[in-house]
N, C-alpha and C positions, 0 to 999 in steps of 0.2 A: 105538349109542344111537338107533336108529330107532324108539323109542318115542316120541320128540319129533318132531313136523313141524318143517321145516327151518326153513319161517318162525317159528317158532316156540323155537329152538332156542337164542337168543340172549336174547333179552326171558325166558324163561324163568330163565335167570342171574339177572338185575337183580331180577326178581320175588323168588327164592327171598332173594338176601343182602337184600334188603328186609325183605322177613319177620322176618329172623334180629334185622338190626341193631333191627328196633320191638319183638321179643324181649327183647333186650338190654337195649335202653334200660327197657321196663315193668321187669323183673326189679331194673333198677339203682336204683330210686327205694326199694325199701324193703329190699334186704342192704347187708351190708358187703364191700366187695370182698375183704377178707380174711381170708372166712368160711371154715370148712374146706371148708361146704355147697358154698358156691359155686363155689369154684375147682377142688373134686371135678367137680361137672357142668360147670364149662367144659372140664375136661381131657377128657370123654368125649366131649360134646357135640363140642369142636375137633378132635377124632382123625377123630370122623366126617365132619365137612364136609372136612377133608381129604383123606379116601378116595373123597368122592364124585364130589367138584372136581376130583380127578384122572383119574379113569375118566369124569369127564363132559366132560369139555376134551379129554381125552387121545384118546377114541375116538368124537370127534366123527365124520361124516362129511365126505366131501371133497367141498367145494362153493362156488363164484364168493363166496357172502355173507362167506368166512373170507376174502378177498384173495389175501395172498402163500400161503397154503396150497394151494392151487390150482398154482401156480406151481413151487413144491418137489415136490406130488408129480406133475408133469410130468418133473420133472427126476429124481427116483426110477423114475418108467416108465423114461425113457430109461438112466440108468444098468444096467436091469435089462436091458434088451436089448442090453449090450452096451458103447452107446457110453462114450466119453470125459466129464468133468462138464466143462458148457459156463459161459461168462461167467464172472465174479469175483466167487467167494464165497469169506469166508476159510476159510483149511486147517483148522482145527479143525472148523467145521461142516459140509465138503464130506466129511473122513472117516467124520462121523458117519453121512452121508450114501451113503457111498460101502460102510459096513457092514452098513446095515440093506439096499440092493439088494441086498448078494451074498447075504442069506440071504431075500430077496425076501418084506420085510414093511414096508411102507409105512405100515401104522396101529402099528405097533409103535415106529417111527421117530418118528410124532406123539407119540404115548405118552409116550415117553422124553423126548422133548423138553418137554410139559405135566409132567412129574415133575419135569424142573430147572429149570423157571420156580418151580413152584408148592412145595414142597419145600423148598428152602433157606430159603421166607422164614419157615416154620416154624421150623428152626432157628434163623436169626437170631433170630425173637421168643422165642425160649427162652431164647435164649443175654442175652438186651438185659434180659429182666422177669423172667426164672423164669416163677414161679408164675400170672404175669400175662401169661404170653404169648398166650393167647387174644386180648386185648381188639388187640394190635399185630397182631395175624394179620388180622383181620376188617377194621380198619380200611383196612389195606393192598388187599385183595381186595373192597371196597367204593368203593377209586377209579375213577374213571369210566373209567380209561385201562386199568384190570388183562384185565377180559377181551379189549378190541380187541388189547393187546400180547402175548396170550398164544395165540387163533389166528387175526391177521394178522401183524402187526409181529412173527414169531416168535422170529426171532435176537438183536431188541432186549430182548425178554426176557427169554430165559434169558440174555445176556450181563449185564444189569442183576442181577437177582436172584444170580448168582456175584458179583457186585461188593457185596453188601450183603453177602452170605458174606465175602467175602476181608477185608473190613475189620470185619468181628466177630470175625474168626479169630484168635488168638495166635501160635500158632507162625509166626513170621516168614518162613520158605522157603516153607509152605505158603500163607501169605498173599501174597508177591508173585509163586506160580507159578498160582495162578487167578486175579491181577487179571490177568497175560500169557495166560493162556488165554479173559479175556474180549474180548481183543482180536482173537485168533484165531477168536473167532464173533464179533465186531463190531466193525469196525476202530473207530466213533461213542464208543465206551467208552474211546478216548484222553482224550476233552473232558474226562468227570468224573474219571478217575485223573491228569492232570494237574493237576487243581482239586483231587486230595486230599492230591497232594503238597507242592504250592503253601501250599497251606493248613496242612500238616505244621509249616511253616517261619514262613509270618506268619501269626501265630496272631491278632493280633487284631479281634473281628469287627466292630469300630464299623467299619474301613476296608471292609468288604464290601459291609455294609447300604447305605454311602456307594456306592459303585462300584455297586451295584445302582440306586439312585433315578440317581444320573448318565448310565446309560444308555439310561435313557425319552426322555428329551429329548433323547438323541446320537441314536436311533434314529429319533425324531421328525424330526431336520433332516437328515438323511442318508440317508434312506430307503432305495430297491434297491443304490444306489452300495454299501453295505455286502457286500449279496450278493453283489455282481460280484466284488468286494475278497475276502471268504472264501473262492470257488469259485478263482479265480484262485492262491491258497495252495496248493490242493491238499486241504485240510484234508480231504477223503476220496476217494481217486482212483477212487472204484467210479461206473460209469456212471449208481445212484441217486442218486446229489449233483446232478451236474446237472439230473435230474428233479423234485427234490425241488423243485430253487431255481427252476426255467424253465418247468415241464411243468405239465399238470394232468391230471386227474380217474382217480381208482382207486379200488376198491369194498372197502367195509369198517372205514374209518381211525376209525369211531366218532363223530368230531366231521363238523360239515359243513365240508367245504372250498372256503372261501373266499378270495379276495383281499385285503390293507389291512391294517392296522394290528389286530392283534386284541387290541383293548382287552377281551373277554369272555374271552380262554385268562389277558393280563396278569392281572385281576382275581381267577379262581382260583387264577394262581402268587401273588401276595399274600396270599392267605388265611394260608400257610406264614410268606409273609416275615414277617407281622401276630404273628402268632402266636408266633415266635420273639425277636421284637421283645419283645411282651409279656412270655415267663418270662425271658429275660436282664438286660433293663431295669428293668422296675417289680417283678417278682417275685424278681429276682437270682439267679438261678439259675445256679450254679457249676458246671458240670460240661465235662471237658477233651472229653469225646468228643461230646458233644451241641452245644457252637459249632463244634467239626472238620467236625460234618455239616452246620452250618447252614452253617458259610462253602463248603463243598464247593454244597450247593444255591444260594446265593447265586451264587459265581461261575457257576455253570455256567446257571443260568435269565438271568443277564444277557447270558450271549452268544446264548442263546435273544432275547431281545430283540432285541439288533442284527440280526437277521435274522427280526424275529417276521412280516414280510409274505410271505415263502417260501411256496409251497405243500407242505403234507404239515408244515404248521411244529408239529404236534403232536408228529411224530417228533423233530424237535430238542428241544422243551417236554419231551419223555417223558424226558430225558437227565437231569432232575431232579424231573419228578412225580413218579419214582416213589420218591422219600425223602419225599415231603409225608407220609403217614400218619404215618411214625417222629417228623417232627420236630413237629409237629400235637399227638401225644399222649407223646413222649418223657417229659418234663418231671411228668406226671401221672401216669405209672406207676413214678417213682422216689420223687416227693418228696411229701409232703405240703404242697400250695399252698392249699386252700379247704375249709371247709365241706361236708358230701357231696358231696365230693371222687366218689366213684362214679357219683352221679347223673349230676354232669356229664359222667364218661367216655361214662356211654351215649350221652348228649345227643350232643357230641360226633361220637360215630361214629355217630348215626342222622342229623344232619344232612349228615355227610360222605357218606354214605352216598345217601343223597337226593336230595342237588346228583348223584351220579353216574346216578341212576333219572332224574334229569328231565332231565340232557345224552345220556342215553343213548334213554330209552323215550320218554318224554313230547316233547321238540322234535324227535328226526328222527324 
């Protein structure tokens, strides 16, 4: 994809699903979302941004602005000459790793890897709206966090997006042998599968909402003591834990990182918590799998908080941004809640959309 300057190469993304989502939204003020018209041209229109997004992620080139991609295919050179695979990365993506050197294709190996971030989440929007899976696809790939996670934070990605698969999935073997294989490419995917088990059992979400607002103020009085407290657990024995919570500065992570209390990442994971709030509460909105995911987001952005001063504390945050899209617009592509109901999806997702062009292109 050297058709794009490198500088270039990024901001380009933000630009294009820009486009899309003001697309959308114009289009959404005067159909009916469940026109034949319409959801004919989302399904070609979707097939395509899918195809593109793949080969445009996928065969990026290798370069410092992607972060950890840099880093992996160092460790692809070295496997290919030869050595041993160095440091501690799990077995599942060291094989992945250790397959693509022996037939010595390193952008192939990228490739693969932007197919199973980008990919499943298609599925899953298929498998969650039908016909409507367009509108959860775009949303999702409109968060501000989708591109940094897909080429820096690589292994968090695809390990996340197999976790939205596994708990879409039916067939029960098949579903708890990919939430185990998201472990095996990121150990950090303990946090949210033990927040879906958790949440399997106490099901009710007024106690989440509640243990979410109580840990603002717990994190407020107790500030780094917490991190020391986490890291000391063990809670990820890989030598990035400790950099994550001690260390600073690395290139790529999408947000600026800073030090303190980050009342501007808290303020975007409420958007979600708001929003949720609203269709259970005031709109009453019944539905078993859509509070499983809220209190899965719920617990898991709250221990994001106990440790939201961390450095790199987006990669903790990303451990549940990235159900915000689904649970954002769950609720509007099931049930009938309001008045042109479509308008506002577009709305919606061109705002959502927007917040992610202004934290991405417009302040850094």
């Amino acid at each position: 994809m050297d058709f794009v300057p490198i500088q270039y190469y990024s901001p380009f993304f933000f630009h294009f699903v820009l486009i899309v989502s003001f697309f959308v939204f114009f289009q959404s003020l005067n159909t009916k979302i469940e026109s034949t018209s319409n959801l004919q041209y989302k399904k070609i229109f979707g097939g395509i941004i899918i195809t593109l997004l793949i080969f445009y992620m996928g065969l990026r080139p290798v370069n410092y602005r992607f972060g950890d991609m840099v880093i992996y295919n160092t460790e692809l050179q070295s496997l290919m000459s030869g050595n041993p695979p160095s440091g501690k990365v799990e077995p599942l993506f060291t094989k992945l790793m250790q397959f693509f050197a022996s037939i010595g294709s390193p952008t192939l190996f990228f490739f693969t890897c932007s197919f199973f971030y980008i990919f499943p989440l298609y599925i899953v929007s298929k498998r969650l709206f039908k016909d409507y899976w367009f509108y959860c696809f775009l949303i999702m790939i409109s968060a501000f966090t989708f591109w940094a996670f897909g080429v820096n934070g690589i292994r968090n990605g695809m390990a996340t997006s197999l976790f939205l698969l596994a708990i879409t999935e039916k067939n029960k073997v098949l579903k708890y042998g990919i939430l185990f294989g998201t472990i095996l490419i990121h150990k950090s995917l303990m946090l949210p599968i033990l927040a879906y088990f958790i949440s399997k059992y106490v099901t009710n979400v007024k106690y989440y909402f509640i243990f979410w607002l109580l840990c603002i103020p717990l994190s407020l009085a107790l500030g780094s003591f917490l991190e020391v407290f986490f890291l000391q657990l063990g809670f990820a024995d890989d030598q990035k834990m400790d950099v994550y919570l001690s260390q600073l500065n690395q290139v790529s992570e999408g947000v600026e990182l800073k030090l303190g209390f980050r009342w501007d990442f808290l303020l975007y994971s409420a958007s979600a918590v708001f929003a949720a709030w609203y269709y259970i509460f005031k709109k009453k909105v019944e539905d078993v799998f859509y509070n499983h995911l809220v209190n899965v987001y719920l617990l898991v952005n709250a221990f994001w908080i106990l440790i939201i001063r961390a450095n790199y504390s987006n990669r903790f945050a990303y451990l549940s941004w990235f159900l915000m899209g689904i649970i954002i617009l769950y609720p509007l592509l099931k049930y009938q809640l309001f008045n042109k109901q479509h308008a506002l999806v577009g709305k919606i997702i061109l705002v959502f959309c927007f917040l992610g062009y202004l934290l991405n292109v417009i302040l850094i």
